[in-house]
C-alpha positions in Angstrom: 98.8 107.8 113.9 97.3 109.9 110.6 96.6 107.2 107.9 95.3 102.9 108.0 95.3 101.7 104.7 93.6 98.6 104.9 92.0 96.2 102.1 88.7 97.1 103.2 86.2 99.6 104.9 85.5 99.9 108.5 82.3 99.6 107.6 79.6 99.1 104.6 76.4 101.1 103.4 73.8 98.8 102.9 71.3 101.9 102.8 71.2 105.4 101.6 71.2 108.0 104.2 68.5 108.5 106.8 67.8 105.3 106.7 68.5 103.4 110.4 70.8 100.4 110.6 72.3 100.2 107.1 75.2 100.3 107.5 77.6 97.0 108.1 80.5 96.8 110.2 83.3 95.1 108.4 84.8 91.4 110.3 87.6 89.6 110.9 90.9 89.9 112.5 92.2 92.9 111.1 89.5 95.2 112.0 89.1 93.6 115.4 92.7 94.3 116.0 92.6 98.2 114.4 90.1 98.8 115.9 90.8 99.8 119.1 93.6 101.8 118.2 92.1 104.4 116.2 92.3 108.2 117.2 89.3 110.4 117.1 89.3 113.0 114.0 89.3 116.4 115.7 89.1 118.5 112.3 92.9 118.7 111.7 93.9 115.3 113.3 93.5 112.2 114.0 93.3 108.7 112.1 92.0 108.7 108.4 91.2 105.1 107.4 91.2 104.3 103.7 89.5 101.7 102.6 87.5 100.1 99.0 84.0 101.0 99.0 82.2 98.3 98.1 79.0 98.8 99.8 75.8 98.8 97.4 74.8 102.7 99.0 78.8 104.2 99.3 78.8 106.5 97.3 75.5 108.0 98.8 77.6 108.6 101.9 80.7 110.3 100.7 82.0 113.7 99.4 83.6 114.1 95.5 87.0 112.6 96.9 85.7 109.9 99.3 85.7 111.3 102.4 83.0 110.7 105.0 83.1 110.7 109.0 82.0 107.4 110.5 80.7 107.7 114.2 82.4 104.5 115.8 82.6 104.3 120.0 86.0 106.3 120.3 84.6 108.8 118.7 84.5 110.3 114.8 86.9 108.7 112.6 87.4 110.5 109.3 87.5 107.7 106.4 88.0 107.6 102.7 86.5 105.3 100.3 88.4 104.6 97.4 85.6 102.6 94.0 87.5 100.7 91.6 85.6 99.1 87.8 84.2 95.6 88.6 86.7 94.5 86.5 89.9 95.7 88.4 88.2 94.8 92.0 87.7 91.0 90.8 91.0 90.6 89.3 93.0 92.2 92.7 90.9 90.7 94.9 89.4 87.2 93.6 92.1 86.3 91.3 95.6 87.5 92.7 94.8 88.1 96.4 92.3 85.3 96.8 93.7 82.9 94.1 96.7 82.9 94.5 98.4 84.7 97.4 95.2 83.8 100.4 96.2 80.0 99.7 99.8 80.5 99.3 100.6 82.1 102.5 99.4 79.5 104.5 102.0 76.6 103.8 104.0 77.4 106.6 104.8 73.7 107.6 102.6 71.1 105.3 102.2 71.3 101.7 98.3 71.6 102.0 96.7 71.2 98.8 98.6 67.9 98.6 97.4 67.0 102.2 93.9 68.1 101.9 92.2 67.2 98.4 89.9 70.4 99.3 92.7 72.8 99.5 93.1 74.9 97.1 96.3 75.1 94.7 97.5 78.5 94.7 96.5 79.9 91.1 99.2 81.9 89.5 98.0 85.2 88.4 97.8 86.1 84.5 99.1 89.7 83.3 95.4 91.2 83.5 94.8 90.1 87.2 98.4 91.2 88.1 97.8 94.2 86.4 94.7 95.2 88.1 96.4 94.3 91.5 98.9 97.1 90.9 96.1 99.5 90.1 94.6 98.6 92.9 97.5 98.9 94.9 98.6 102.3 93.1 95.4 104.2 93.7 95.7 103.2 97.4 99.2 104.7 97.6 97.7 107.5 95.6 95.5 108.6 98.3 98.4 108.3 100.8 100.4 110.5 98.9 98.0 112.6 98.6 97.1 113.0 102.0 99.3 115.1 104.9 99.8 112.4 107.1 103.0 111.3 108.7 102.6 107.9 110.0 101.0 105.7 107.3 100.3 102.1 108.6 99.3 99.8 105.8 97.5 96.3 106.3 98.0 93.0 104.9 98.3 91.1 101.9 96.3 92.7 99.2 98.2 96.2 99.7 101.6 94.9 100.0 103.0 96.5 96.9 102.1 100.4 98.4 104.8 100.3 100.9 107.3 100.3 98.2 104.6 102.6 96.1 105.0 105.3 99.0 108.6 105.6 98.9 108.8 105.9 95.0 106.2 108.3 95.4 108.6 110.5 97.7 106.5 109.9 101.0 107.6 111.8 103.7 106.7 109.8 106.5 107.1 107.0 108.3 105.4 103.7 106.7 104.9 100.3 108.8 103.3 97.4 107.4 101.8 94.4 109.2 100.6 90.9 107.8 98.1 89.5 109.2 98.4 86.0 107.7 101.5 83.7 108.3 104.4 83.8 106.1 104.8 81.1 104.0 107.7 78.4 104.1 109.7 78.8 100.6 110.5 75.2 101.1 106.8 74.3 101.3 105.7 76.9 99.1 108.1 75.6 95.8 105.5 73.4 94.3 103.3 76.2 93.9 105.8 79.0 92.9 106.5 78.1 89.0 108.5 80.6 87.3 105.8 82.4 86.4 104.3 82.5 89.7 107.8 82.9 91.8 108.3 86.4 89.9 105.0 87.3 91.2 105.6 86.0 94.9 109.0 87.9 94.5 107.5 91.8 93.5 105.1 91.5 96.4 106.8 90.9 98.5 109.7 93.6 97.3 106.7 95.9 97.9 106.5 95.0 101.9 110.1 96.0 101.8 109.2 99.5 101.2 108.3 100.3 104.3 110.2 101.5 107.3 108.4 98.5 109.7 107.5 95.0 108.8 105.2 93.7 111.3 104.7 89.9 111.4 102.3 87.4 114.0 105.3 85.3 115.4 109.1 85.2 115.1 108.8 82.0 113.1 106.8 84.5 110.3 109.6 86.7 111.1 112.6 84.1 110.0 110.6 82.7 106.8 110.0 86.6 105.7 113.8 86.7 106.2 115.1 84.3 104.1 112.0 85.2 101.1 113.9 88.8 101.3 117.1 87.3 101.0 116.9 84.1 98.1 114.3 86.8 96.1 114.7 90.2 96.8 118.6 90.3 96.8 118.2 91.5 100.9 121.1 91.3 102.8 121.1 90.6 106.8 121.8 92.9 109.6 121.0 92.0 112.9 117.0 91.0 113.0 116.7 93.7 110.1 117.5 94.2 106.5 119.2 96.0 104.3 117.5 96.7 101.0 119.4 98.3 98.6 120.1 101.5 100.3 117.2 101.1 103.0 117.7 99.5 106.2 113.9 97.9 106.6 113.3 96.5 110.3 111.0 93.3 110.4 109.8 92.1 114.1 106.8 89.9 115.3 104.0 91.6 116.9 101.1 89.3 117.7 97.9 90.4 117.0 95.6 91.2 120.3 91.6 91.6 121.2 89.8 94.4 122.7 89.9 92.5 126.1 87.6 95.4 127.9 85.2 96.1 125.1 84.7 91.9 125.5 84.3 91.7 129.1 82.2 93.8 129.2 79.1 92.4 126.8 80.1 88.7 127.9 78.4 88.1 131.0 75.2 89.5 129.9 75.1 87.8 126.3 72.2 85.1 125.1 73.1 82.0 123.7 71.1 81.2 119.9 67.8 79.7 120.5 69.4 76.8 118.1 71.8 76.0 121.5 69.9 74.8 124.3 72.2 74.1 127.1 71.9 70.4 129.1 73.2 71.4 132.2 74.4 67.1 131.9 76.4 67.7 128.7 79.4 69.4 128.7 78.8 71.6 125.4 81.7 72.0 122.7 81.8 75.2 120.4 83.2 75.4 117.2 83.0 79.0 115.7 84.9 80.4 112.7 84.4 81.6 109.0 83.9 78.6 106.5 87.2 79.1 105.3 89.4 76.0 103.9 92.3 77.5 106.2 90.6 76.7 109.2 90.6 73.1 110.0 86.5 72.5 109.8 86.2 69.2 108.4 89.2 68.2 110.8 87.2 69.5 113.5 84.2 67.8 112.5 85.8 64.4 112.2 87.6 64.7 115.7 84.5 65.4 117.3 82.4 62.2 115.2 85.1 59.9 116.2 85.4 61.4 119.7 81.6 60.4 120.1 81.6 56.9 118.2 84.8 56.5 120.7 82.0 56.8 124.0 82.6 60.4 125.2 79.1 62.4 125.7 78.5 65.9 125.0 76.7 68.7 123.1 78.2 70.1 119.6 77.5 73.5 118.4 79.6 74.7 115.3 78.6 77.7 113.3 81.0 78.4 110.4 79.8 81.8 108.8 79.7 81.9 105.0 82.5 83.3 102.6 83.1 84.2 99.2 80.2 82.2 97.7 80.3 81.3 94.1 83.9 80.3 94.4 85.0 76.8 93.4 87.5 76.3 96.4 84.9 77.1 98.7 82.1 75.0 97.5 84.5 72.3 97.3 84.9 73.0 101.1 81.7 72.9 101.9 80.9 69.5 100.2 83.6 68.0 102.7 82.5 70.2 105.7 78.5 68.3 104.9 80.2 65.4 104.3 81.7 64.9 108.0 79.6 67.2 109.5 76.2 64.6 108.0 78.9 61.5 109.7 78.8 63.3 113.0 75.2 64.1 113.2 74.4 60.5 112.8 76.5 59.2 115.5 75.2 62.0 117.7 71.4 60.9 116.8 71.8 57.5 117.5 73.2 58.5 120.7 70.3 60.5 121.6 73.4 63.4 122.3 72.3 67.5 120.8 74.7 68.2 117.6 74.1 71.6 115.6 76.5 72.5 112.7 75.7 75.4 111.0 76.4 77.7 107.6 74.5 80.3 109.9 76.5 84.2 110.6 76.0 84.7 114.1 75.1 87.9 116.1 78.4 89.0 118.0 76.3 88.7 121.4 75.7 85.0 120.3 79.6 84.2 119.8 80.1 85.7 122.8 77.3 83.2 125.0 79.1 80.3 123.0 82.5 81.2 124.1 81.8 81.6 127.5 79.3 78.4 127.8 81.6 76.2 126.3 83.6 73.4 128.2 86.0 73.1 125.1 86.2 75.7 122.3 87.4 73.9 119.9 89.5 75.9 117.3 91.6 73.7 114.5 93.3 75.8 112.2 95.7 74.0 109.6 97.5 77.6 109.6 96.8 80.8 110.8 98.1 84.0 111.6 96.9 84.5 114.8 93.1 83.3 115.2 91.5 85.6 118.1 89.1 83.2 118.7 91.0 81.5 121.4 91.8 84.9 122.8 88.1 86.0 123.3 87.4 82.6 124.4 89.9 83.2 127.6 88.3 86.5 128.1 84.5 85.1 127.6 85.5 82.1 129.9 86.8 84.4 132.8 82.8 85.4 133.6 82.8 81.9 134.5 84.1 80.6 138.1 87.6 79.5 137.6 86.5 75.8 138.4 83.6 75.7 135.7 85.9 77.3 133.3 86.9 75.1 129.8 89.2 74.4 127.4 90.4 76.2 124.4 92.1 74.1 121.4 94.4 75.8 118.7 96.0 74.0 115.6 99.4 73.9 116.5 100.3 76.1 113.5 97.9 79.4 114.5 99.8 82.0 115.6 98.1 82.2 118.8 100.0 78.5 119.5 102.9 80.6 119.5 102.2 83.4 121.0 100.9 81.8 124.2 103.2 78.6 124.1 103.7 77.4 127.7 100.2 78.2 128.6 99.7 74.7 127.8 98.3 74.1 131.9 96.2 77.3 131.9 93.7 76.4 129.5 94.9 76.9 125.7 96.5 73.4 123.9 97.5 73.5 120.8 97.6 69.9 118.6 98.3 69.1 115.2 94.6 68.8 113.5 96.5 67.3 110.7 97.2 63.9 113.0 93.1 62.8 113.1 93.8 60.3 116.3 96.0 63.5 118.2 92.8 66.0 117.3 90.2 63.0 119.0 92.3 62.3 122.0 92.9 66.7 122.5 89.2 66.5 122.6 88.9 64.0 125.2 91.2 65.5 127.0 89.6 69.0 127.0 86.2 67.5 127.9 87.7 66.1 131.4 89.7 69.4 132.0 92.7 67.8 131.3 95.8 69.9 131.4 93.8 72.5 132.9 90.8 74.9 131.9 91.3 78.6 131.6 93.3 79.8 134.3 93.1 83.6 135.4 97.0 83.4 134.4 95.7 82.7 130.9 93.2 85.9 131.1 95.5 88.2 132.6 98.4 87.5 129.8 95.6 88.5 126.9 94.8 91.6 129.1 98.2 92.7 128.8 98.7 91.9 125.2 95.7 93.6 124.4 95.0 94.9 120.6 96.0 98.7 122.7 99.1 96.9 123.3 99.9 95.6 120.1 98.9 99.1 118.2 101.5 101.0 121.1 104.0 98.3 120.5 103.7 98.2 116.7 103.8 102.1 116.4 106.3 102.9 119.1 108.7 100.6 117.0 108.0 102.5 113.8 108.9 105.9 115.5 111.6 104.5 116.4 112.8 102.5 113.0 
């Protein structure tokens, strides 16, 4: 593998050089998932990651072009930092990818904003913002272009127009390209695709269609990409692939995995936040995830108040890590998340039961303690891609002795719901956090074992779809597209 083109840095400079622990490693899924795959950069070889530098002390760090070699624990990874103008950042990234597509790509099953008053409506993007999205998108494909690699793997939906930029461009390699999101239901999707919007959706994704690979989460991602290609972009069928004008462009599901040793490892040893005292009389449910109006918080917060007003007993811990502050969807989130989350606390109270709920960004080593104290993790994403926090929950969990082991719980509409269907008895359920009476009675469920806690059938199955797994998969089928 020579070049990862992905959205955002592997890390951030929060400090100039030769000062200790400035620098901030970037989160979520798709660096968790890359991460593991990434091949040491011997002088002449290895992975180049290219990335937006957008940390305050960047530039501080990097050569005329960009170029800096981060130490990471495979080993030197040579990285290139691309700066944009303020004003071409906030209109690719806050107004089309976060506006408009973030929300968008999520109605996979329910039309959201109409089901949740805090949802967002996907905000069609104005010529400015679309044209800074292309920029964007062009100076990435730029330093692709630029660079001599063969294999260039390109990451989710804020870059989706470089695949097709690369093959204008004359690349000479081989591109793949992998969402991390869901793909959205056109059916769904319709209220928020107006003309003027629906040409937009359509040129994105004609840019995916560049590229040699499409790499989805599930197959259902898979057959909704399929059709998209086909009503908008004028694709025609072959098999599971498609023919795009004279390309043939192979699209395939490769769900997203975690670095299952890296994990084991820290686990057993991790501390719990001094906010979490543990009752050893109270089974203890964990709730852990970025405040982000994808992922099911207030339904999670009202499952678990009505779950207690219903006469179950147990501890609550939820920490839901900022994002994006300062925008209007969010706060709007956030009102409903106090809003429940208040409800809960004073049934808990009166109960004399611990509840914590918390804006607070916890220390990895934290998460960790939580997901392998828990007796229910309880995950309720209204849509996801994959969501790996069920997955480090099994590995977290398997620490444990297998009869003192909990439950996980997945939104029904997470990738990870797919992925692991029929593990149903081993420890990871997936309901409907939609349906507020199925989300209380999953809970009470989960808190007397019920179909089964995390089985080592569970744990071994993430082993072996490991993010090395899905990297080997995903670029073994590219070689061979």
């Amino acid at each position: 593998m020579d070049l990862i083109l992905a959205n955002r840095a592997l890390l951030d400079h929060h400090a100039p050089p030769g000062v200790v622990g400035g620098a901030s490693p970037a989160a979520g899924g798709l660096v968790e998932a890359v991460r593991p795959v990434l091949v040491p950069w011997d002088g002449a070889r290895g992975t180049t990651w290219i990335g937006a530098g957008r940390g305050p002390h960047d530039r501080a760090w990097t050569d005329e072009r960009g170029f800096e070699l981060l130490e990471t624990p495979a080993g030197p990874i040579r990285h290139q930092r691309l700066y944009f103008p303020e004003a071409d950042w906030r209109g690719h990234y806050a107004e089309v990818a976060n506006g408009f597509f973030w929300p968008l790509l999520h109605l996979v099953r329910v039309d959201l904003p109409e089901a949740r008053p805090y949802y967002p409506v996907p905000e069609p993007p104005g010529e400015a913002a679309w044209g800074a999205f292309e920029r964007v998108n062009r100076a990435f494909a730029g330093a692709a272009l630029a660079s001599d690699g063969g294999v260039c793997w390109v990451h989710d939906y804020q870059l989706a127009l470089v695949p097709a930029m690369l093959r204008e461009g004359g690349f000479e390699g081989r591109t793949g390209f992998f969402l991390h999101t869901p793909f959205p239901s056109l059916a769904v999707a319709e209220p928020s695709l107006p003309p003027p919007a629906r040409e937009r959706f359509a040129a994105w994704l004609a840019g995916i269609l560049g590229a040699d690979l499409v790499g989805v989460q599930t197959e259902a991602d898979a057959d909704r990409l399929r059709e998209a290609a086909e009503r908008l972009c004028g694709a025609r069928p072959e098999g599971p692939d498609l023919r795009v004008g004279g390309c043939l462009v192979r699209i395939a599901a490769f769900p997203a995995g975690i670095d299952t040793e890296s994990l084991a490892r820290q686990a057993p040893a991790a501390s719990l936040p001094a906010a979490v005292p543990l009752d050893p009389a109270l089974p203890l449910v964990v709730g852990l995830e970025r405040a982000d109006y994808t992922k099911g918080v207030p339904e999670r917060l009202a499952a678990v108040g009505a779950a207690l007003e219903g006469g179950a007993r147990f501890a609550y811990a939820g920490f839901s890590a900022p994002t994006r502050p300062g925008v209007p969807a969010y706060d709007a989130l956030q009102a409903e998340c106090d809003r429940w989350a208040e409800e809960a606390a004073g049934i808990a109270a009166g109960l004399g039961l611990p509840f914590v709920q918390s804006r607070e960004a916890l220390a990895w080593s934290e998460v960790l303690a939580l997901l392998r104290e828990a007796a229910v993790v309880f995950t309720a994403s209204l849509a996801d891609g994959m969501n790996l926090v069920p997955l480090q929950a099994a590995i977290a969990q398997a620490s444990r002795p297998a009869p003192e082991r909990g439950v996980v719980l997945a939104g029904r509409d997470a990738g990870v719901a797919a992925a692991y269907a029929g593990f149903e008895a081993d420890g990871l359920v997936p309901f409907d956090p939609l349906d507020a009476d199925a989300a209380r009675r999953v809970l009470r469920a989960a808190l007397e074992g019920r179909p089964g806690r995390v089985s080592d059938r569970l744990v071994a199955a993430v082993r072996e779809r490991d993010a090395h797994a899905w990297g080997r998969n995903f670029l073994g089928a590219l070689g061979a597209a």
